[in-house]
C-alpha positions in Angstrom: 111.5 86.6 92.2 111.6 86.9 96.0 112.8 90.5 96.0 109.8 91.4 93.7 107.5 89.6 96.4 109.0 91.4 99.1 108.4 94.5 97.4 104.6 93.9 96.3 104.0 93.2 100.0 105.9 96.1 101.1 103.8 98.4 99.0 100.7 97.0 99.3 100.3 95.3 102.3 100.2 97.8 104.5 97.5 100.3 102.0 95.4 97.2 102.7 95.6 96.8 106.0 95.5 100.7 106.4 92.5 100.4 104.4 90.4 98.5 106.9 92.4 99.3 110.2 91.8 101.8 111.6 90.4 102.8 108.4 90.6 105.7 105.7 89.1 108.5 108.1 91.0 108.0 111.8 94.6 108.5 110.9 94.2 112.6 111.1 92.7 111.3 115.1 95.1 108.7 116.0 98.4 111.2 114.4 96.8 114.2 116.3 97.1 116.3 113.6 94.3 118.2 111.8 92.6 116.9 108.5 93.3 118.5 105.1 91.0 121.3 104.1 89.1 121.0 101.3 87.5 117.3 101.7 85.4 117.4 99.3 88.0 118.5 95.9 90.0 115.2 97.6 87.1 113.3 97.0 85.8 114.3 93.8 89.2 114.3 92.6 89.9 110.3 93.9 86.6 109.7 92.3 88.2 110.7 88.5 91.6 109.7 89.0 91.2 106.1 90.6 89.1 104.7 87.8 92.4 106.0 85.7 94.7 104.4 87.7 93.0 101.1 87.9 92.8 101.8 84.1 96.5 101.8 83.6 97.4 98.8 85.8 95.1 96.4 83.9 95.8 97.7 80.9 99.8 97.5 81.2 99.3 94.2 82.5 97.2 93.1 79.4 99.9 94.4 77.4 103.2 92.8 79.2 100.8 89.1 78.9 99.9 89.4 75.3 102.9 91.2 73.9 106.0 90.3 76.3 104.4 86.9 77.5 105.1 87.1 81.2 103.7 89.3 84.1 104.6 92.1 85.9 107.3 91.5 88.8 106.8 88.0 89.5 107.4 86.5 85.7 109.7 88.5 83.6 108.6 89.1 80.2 110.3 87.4 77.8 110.0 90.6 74.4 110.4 94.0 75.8 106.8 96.1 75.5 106.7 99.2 73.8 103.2 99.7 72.4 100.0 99.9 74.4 99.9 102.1 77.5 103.9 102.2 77.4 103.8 104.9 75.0 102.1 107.2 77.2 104.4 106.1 80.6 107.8 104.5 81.1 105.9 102.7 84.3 101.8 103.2 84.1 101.8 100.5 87.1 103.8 102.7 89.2 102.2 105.7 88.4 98.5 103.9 88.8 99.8 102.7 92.2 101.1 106.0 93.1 98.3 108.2 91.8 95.6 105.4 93.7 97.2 105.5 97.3 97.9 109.6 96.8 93.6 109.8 96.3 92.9 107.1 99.1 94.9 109.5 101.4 92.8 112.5 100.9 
């Protein structure tokens, strides 16, 4: 269980504080490098695809409560989930997380 915490607060910690320090829009200014082209496909893209990844995570989480009664990471289920959104990904969390931060970056 501690590795798992460490891990959560690896990943996550620092989106959140990069979230609100310096923010979303100065890392181009503080790196010295130039922004991405194209802003506004980033954008409109983040808008579809984070709703999907929030989709995923709550969804797989509904799933490992109600059919492998535990949680992700910090309370190993105790049946192995196969149905629900696991059809469709071997690890929708990941992929949610991965497919969020990838939008907030652009």
């Amino acid at each position: 269980m501690t590795l798992h915490f460490i891990v959560v607060v690896a990943l996550f910690l620092p989106v959140l504080i990069g979230i609100f320090y310096p923010g979303l829009t100065k890392y181009d200014e503080l790196l010295g490098i130039q922004s991405l082209p194209y802003r506004a496909i980033g954008i409109a893209l983040g808008v579809i695809f984070i709703p999907i990844g929030i989709f995923f995570v709550a969804v797989s989480n509904l799933a490992l409560m109600e059919k492998g009664h535990g949680q992700a990471a910090f309370f190993l289920t105790k049946n192995v989930v196969d149905g629900y959104v696991y059809k469709l990904s071997r690890n929708p969390m990941s992929f949610a997380f991965m497919r969020d931060v990838w939008h907030l970056a652009s």
